[in-house]
C-alpha positions in Angstrom: -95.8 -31.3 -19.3 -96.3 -34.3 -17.2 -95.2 -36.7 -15.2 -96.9 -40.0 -14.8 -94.3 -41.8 -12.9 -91.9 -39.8 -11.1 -88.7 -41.6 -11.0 -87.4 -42.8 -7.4 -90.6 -42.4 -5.8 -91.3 -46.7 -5.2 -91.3 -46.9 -1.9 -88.2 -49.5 -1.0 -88.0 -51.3 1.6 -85.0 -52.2 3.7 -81.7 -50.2 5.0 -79.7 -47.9 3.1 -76.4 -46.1 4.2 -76.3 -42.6 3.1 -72.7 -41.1 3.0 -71.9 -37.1 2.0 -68.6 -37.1 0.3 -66.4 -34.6 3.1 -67.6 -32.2 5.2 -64.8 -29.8 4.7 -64.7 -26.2 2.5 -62.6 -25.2 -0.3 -59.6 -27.0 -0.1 -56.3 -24.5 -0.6 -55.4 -25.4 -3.4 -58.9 -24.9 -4.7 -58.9 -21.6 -2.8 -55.7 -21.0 -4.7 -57.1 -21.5 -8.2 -60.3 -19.8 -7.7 -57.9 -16.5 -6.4 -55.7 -16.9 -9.7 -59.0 -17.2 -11.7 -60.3 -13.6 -10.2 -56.8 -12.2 -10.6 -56.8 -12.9 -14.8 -60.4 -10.4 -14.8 -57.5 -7.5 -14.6 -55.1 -8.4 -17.1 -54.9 -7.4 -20.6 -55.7 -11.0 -22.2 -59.2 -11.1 -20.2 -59.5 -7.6 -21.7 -59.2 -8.8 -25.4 -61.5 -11.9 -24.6 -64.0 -9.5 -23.9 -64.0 -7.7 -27.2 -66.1 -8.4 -29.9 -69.1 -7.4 -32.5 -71.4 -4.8 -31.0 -74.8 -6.4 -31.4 -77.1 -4.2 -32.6 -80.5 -6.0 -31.4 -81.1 -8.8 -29.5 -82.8 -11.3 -32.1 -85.4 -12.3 -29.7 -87.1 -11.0 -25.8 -88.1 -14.0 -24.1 -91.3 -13.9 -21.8 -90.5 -13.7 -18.1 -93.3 -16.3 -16.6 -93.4 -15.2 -13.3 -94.7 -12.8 -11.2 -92.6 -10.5 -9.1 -92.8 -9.4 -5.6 -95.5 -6.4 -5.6 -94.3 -4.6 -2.0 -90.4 -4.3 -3.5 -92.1 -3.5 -7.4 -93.9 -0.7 -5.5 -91.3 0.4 -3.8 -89.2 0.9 -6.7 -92.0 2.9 -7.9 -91.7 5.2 -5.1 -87.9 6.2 -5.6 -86.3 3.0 -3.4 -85.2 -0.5 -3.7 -86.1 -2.6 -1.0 -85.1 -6.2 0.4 -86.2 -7.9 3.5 -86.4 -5.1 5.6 -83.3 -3.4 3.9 -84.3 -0.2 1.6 -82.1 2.5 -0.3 -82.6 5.1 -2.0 -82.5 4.7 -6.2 -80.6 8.0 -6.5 -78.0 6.2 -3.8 -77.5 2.9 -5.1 -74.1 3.2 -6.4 -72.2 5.6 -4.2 -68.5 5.4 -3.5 -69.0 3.1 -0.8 -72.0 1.1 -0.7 -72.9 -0.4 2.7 -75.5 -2.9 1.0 -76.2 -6.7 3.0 -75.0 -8.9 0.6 -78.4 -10.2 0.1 -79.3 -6.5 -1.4 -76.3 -6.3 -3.5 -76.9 -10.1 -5.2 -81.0 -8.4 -5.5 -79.2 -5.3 -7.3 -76.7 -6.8 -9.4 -78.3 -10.0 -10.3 -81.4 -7.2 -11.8 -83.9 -9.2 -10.4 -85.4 -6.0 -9.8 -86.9 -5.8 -12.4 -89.5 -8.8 -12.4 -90.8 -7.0 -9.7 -90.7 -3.7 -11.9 -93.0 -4.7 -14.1 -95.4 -6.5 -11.9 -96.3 -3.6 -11.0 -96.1 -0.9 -13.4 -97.2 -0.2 -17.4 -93.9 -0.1 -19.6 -94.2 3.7 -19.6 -94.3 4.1 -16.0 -91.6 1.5 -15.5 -89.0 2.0 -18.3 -87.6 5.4 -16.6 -87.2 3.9 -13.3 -85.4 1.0 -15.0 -83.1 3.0 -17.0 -82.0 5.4 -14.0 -80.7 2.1 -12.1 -79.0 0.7 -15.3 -77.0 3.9 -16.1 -75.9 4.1 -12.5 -75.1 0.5 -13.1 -72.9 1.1 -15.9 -71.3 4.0 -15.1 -70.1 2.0 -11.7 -69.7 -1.3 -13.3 -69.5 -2.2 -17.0 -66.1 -0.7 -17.7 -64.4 -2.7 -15.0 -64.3 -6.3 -14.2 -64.9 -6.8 -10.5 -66.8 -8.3 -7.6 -69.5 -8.9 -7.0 -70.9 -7.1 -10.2 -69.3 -9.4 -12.7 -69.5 -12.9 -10.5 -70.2 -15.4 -13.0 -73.6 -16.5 -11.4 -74.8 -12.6 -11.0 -73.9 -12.3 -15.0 -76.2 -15.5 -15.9 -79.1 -14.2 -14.0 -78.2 -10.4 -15.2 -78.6 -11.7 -19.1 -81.7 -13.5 -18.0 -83.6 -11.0 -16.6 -81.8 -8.0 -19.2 -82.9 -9.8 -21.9 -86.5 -11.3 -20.5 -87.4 -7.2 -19.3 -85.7 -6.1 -22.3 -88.5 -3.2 -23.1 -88.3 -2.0 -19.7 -84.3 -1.5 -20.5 -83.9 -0.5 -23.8 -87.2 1.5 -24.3 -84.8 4.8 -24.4 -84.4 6.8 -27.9 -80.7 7.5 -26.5 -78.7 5.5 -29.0 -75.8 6.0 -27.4 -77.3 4.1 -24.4 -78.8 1.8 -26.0 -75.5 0.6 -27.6 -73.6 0.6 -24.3 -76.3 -1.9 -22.8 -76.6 -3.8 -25.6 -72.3 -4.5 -25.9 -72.1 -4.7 -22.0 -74.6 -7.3 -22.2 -72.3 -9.3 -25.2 -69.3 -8.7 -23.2 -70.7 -10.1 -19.7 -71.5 -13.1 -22.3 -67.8 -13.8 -23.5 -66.7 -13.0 -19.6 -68.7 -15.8 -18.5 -68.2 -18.6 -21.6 -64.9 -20.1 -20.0 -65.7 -18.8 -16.4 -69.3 -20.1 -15.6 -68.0 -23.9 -15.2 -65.3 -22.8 -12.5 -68.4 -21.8 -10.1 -69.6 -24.4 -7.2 -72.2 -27.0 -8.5 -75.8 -26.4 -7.8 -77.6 -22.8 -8.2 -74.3 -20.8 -8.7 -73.0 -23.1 -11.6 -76.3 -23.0 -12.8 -77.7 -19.6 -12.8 -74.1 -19.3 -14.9 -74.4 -22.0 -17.3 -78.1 -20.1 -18.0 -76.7 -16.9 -18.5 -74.0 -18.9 -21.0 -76.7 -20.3 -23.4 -79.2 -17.3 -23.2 -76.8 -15.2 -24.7 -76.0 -17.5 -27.2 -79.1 -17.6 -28.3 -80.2 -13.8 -27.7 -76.9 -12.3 -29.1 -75.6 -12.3 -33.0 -73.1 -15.4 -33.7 -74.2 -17.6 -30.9 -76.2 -20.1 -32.9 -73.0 -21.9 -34.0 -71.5 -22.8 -30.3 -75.0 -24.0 -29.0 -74.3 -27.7 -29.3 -71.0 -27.1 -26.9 -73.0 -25.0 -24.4 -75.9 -27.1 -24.3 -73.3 -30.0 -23.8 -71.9 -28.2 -20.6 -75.4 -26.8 -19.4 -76.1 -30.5 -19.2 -73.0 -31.5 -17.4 -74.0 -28.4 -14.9 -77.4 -29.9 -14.3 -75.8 -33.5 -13.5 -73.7 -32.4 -11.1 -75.8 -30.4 -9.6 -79.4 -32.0 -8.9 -79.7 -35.7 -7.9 -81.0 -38.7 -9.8 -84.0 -38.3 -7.2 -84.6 -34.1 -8.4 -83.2 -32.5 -5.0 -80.6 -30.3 -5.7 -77.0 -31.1 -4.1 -77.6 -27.7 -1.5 -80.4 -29.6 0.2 -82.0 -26.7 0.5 -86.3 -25.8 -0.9 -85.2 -22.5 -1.3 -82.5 -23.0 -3.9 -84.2 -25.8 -5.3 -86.9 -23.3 -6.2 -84.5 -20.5 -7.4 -82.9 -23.5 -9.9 -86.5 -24.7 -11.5 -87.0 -20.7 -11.7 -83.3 -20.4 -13.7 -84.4 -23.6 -15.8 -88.1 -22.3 -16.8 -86.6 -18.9 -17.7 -84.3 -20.4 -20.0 -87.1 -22.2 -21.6 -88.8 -19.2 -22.2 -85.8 -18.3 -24.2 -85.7 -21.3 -26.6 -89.4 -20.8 -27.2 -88.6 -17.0 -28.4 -86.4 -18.6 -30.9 -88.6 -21.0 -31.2 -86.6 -23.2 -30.6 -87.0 -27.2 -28.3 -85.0 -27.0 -25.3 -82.6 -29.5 -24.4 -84.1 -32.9 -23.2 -81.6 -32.3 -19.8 -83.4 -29.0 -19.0 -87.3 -30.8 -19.7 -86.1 -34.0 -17.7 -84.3 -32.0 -15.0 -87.5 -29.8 -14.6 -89.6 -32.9 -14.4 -87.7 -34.4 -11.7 -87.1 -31.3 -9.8 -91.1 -30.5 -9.2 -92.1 -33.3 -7.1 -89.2 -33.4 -5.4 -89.9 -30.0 -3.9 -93.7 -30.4 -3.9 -93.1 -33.3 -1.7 -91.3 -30.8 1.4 -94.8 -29.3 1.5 -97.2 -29.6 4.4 -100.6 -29.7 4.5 -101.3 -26.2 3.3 -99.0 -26.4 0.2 -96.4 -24.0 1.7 -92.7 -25.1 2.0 -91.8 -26.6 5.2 -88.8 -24.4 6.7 -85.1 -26.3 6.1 -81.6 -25.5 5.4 -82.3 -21.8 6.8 -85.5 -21.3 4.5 -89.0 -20.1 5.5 -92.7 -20.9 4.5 -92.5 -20.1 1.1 -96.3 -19.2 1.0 -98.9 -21.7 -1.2 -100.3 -19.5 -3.7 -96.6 -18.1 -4.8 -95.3 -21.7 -4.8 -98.3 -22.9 -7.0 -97.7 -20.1 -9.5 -94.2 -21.4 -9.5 -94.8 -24.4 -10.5 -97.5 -23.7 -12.7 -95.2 -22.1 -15.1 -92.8 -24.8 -15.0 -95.8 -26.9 -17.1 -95.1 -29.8 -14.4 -97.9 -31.7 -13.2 -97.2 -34.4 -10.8 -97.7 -35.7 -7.2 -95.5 -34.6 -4.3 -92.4 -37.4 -4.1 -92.7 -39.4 -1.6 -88.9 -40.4 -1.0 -85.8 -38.3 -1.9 -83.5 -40.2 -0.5 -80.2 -38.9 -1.9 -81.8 -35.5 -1.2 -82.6 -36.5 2.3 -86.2 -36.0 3.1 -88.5 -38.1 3.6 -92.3 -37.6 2.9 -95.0 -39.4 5.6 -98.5 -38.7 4.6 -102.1 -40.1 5.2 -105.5 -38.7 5.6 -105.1 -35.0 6.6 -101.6 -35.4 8.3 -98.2 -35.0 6.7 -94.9 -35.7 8.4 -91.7 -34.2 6.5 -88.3 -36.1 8.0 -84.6 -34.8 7.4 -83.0 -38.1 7.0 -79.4 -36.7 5.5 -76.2 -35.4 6.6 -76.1 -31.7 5.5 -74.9 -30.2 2.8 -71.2 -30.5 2.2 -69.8 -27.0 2.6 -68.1 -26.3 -0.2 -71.4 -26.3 -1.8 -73.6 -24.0 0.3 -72.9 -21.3 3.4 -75.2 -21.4 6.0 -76.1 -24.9 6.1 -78.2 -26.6 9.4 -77.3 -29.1 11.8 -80.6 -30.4 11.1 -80.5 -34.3 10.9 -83.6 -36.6 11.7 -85.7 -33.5 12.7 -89.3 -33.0 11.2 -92.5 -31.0 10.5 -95.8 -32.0 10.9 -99.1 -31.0 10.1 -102.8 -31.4 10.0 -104.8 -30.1 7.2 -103.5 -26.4 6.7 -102.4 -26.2 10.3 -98.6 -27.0 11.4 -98.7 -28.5 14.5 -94.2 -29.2 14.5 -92.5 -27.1 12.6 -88.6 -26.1 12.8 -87.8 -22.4 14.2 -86.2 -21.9 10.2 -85.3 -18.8 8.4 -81.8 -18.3 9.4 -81.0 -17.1 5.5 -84.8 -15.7 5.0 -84.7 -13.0 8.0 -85.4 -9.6 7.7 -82.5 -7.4 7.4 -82.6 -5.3 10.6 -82.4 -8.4 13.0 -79.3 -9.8 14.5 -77.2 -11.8 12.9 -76.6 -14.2 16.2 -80.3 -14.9 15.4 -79.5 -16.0 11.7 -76.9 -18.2 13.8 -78.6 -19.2 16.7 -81.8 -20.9 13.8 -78.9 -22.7 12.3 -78.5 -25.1 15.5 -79.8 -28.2 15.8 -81.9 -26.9 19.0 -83.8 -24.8 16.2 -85.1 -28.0 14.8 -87.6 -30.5 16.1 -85.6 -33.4 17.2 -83.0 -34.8 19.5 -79.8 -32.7 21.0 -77.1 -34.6 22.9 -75.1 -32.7 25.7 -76.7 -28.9 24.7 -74.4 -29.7 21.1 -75.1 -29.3 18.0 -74.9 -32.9 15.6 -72.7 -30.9 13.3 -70.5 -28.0 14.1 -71.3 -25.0 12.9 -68.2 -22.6 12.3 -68.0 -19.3 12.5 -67.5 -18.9 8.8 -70.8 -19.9 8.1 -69.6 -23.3 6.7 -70.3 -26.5 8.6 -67.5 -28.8 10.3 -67.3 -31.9 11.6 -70.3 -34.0 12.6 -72.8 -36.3 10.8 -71.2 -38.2 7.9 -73.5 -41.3 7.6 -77.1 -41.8 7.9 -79.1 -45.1 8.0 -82.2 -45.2 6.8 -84.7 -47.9 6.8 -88.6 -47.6 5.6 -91.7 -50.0 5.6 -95.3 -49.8 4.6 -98.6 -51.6 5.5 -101.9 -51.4 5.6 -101.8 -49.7 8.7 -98.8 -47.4 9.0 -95.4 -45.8 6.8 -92.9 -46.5 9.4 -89.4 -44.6 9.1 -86.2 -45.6 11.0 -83.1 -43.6 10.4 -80.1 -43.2 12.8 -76.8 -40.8 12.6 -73.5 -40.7 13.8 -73.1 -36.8 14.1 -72.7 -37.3 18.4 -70.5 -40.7 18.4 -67.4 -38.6 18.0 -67.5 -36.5 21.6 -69.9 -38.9 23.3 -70.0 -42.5 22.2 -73.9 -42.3 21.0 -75.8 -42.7 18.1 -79.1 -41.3 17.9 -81.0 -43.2 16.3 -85.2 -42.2 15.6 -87.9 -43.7 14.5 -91.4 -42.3 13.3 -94.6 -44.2 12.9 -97.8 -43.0 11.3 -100.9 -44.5 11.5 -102.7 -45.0 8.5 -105.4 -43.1 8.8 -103.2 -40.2 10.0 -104.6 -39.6 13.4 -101.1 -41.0 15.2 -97.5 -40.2 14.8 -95.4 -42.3 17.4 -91.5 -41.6 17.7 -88.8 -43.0 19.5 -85.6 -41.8 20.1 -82.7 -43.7 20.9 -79.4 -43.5 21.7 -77.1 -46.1 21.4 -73.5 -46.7 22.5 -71.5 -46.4 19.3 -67.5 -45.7 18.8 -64.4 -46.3 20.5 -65.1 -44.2 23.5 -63.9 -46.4 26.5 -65.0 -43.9 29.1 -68.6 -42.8 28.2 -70.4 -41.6 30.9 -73.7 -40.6 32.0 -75.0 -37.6 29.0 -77.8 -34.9 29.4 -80.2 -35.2 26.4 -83.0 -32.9 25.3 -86.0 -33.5 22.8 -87.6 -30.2 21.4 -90.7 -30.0 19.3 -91.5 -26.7 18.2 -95.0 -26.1 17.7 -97.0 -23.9 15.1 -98.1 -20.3 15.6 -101.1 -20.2 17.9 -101.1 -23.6 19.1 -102.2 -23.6 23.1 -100.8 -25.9 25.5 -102.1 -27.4 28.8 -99.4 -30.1 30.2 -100.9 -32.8 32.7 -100.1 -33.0 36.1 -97.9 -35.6 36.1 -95.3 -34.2 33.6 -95.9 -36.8 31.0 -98.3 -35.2 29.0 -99.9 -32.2 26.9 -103.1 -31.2 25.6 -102.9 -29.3 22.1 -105.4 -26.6 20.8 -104.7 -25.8 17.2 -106.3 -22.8 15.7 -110.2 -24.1 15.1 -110.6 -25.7 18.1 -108.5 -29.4 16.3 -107.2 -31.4 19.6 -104.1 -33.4 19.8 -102.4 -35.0 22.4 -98.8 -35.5 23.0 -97.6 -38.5 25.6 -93.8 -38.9 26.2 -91.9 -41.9 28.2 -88.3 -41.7 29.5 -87.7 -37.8 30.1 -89.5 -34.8 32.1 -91.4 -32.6 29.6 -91.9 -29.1 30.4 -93.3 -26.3 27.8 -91.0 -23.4 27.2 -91.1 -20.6 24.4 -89.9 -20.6 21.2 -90.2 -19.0 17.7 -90.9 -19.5 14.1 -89.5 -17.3 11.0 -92.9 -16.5 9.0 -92.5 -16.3 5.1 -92.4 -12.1 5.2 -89.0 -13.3 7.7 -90.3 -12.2 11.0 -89.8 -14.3 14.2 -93.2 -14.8 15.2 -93.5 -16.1 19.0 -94.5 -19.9 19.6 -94.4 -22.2 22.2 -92.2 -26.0 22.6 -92.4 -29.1 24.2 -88.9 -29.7 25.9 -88.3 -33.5 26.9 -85.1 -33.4 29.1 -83.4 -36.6 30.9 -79.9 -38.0 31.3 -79.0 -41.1 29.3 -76.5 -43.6 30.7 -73.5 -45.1 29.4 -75.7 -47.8 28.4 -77.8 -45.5 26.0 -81.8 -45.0 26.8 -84.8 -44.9 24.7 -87.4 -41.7 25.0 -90.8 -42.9 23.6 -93.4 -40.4 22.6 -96.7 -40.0 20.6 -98.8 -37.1 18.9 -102.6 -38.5 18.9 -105.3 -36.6 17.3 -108.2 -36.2 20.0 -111.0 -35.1 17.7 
């Protein structure tokens, strides 16, 4: 499949106001109905909704196109499942209390397992492993309806993946078993038909929506509801990924984990041979160069919205199965990022409030920071990985890479632009953005400014990034400006962080206004700044296996007046 213009990707010129719709969770009465909804799963009626024929076969196994995780598929072959860090025992998956992260549980329920399986093993070394798990699985879940095991989302991705590794479950000449699979699998398909449109837009609603139409194509008697679940796959799909192909958690990870859902499903109208819907095809087409352009110079993910470095070569085997082909996008700007590039350097802006809570947990207060990079080497990165750390660390670390001190850009009074509550939700901060972008001859220049500090201190910080157009010169100012109401506004401590890449050496200049850079090869850049004292300090980056790996940062401190002050700086390639 191609895509030969990607839409949204003309660069426009001139200001636009970019407004999230609420910054507040789950309303009570939402929190109300989604209780009431959980509470039905025990009563009789949900019962007889989940009654039906006992399919005997499924009519077709769709191909699973990617490749799983070969550490965790060799572990399973070994006796233990293993997460980030977090490993059990097979034999000790479903005890009477399972003390599983939620991470592992979503991993174990979801069967996700078992792409990883059969990366790594034949179908008669990997069948017996995969039936041990899924009669401990049924015995501890099929027969009754309850969290997490029969969460909507974790049902679509369970038919998915049950059906896709079908030989590796159903391989067994125990009839008996193979009957109980088979009906749990048509039951979790009627369980989810009503419930899958009740889950949050984005990844949940559509992992669900998935799991809806698989089975109806997989499972006996299906074929006759497909136009009124392709009609509400496409209505999960437009609420859930913007006209510009981000997805609405503003997050690479989950828009990854989305075009994965959508290329499965493929897989499953081909088996039937069958078209997919147009919605899935243009979804998938607009989705790929969206997350191709949050890529740096060595085609791994830049680190946002608590996701890590999503190494190159598993990203381009991602994509490759999707049958995209197209150009990183340039522009997302209901997404929010913004994509500078020319000659060697790339420059990857967040220039969007974050995500609206009720959509995602563990969102960043990461507004008008960026990434930078020359070639394969990052030269200013974000700390990231607060949802991609391994399991034994500490959860004030998950926390503490959620501020916006973790990211590479301006903090106002040692705050963060948006709060961060304890809940894992986000509160009250940045609700408008305004973006403005130009191009020429000889620069892309991006100016973008937030009101997430106007609020408590009467500023807006507003930034501005200019990049040369041979790519040897990034210049930034940051700004803040008196904004607001606040009659009183007084004199503010400010701080300007740029984290730098792994293994990057640093040698500031006497007068405290400068810093040599040594990347990895010997590649040097300088870094100037005007209107604050810089000083070097440590910091940390989360690597794509989620382990904090040590790094260094340039700190620009100062004190802005009432008045507001302007803190100019440059990165300048020296060779």
């Amino acid at each position: 499949m191609s895509t030969p213009g990607a839409p949204g990707d003309g660069i426009d010129e001139g200001k636009r106001l970019i407004r999230l719709g609420g910054d507040t969770g789950l309303s009570l009465t939402e929190r109300l109905t989604e209780r009431f909804h959980r509470l039905t799963w025990r009563t009789p009626i949900h019962g007889l909704k989940l009654k039906g024929r006992h399919p005997l076969k499924l009519i077709a196994v769709p191909d699973d196109p990617f490749l799983g995780d070969l550490k965790r598929g060799q572990a399973l072959l070994r006796g233990a499942m293993m997460l980030r860090g977090e490993e059990r025992e097979i034999a000790a998956l479903f005890g009477a209390k399972p003390d599983h992260s939620r991470d592992f549980s979503e991993y174990l329920h979801s069967f996700a397992w078992l792409r990883d399986l059969s990366s790594v093993a034949t179908r008669a070394q990997g069948a017996p492993i995969a039936e041990q798990i899924m009669r401990g699985w049924l015995a501890a879940h099929a027969d009754t309806v309850t969290e997490p095991a029969w969460r909507a989302d974790l049902w679509g991705r369970r038919i998915l993946f049950w059906t896709a590794h079908a030989p590796l479950i159903l391989s067994s000449a125990d009839l008996v078993y193979r009957s109980r699979v088979l009906n749990t699998l048509a039951r979790g398909a009627r369980h989810i038909d009503r419930g899958a449109e009740k889950m949050p837009p984005g990844a949940p609603r559509i992992a669900a929506m998935c799991g809806v139409v698989a089975g109806g194509l997989l499972i006996a008697g299906g074929d006759a509801r497909r136009g009124g679940m392709e009609a509400a796959l496409a209505r999960a799909l437009s609420l859930s990924v913007f006209d510009d192909g981000g997805g609405v958690a503003r997050a690479p990870m989950a828009q990854i984990d989305v075009i994965m859902l959508l290329t499965m499903l493929r897989e499953t109208y081909a088996a039937r041979r069958l078209e997919a819907p147009e919605s899935v095809h243009e979804t998938l087409a607009r989705m790929v160069p969206a997350l191709l352009g949050v890529c740096l110079g060595d085609k791994a993910l830049s680190s946002w919205q608590g996701g890590g470095p999503v190494a190159a070569d598993v990203l381009a085997q991602i994509v490759e199965a999707t049958g995209v082909r197209a150009r990183p996008l340039r522009q997302a700007r209901d997404w929010g990022y913004q994509r500078l590039a020319a000659g060697n350097t790339v420059a990857i802006i967040d220039a969007a409030p974050p995500p609206i809570a009720r959509l995602v947990e563990g969102g960043c207060a990461s507004t008008l920071a960026f990434e930078l990079s020359d070639g394969a080497h990052r030269l200013v990165v974000n700390c990231g990985g607060a949802r991609a750390l391994l399991a034994q660390l500490p959860s004030t670390l998950a926390e503490g890479l959620r501020t916006t001190a973790a990211h590479s850009t301006l903090t106002l009074g040692d705050s963060n632009s948006t709060a961060i509550h304890a809940d894992g939700t986000l509160g009250r901060g940045v609700g408008e953005v305004e973006l403005a972008r130009q191009e020429s001859d000889t620069s892309s220049r991006l100016e973008a400014s937030h009101d997430g500090y106007v609020r408590r201190y009467g500023f807006l910080h507003r930034r501005q990034l200019t990049l040369a157009s041979e790519g040897r010169e990034l210049r930034g100012e940051d700004m803040l400006l008196p904004s607001g109401k606040r009659s009183k506004r007084a004199q503010t401590g400010f701080t300007v962080r740029f984290h730098l890449g792994r293994a990057i050496q640093v040698s500031p200049t006497a007068d405290g206004q400068a810093a040599l850079l040594r990347l990895p090869g010997g590649v040097l850049w300088q870094f100037r700044v005007r209107g604050g004292a810089l000083a070097v300090e440590d910091s940390l980056w989360i690597d794509a296996d989620g382990r904090p790996q040590p790094t260094l940062q340039l700190v620009v401190s100062g004190e802005s007046p009432a008045g507001g002050c302007t803190i100019s700086w440059a990165f300048k390639r020296a060779n």
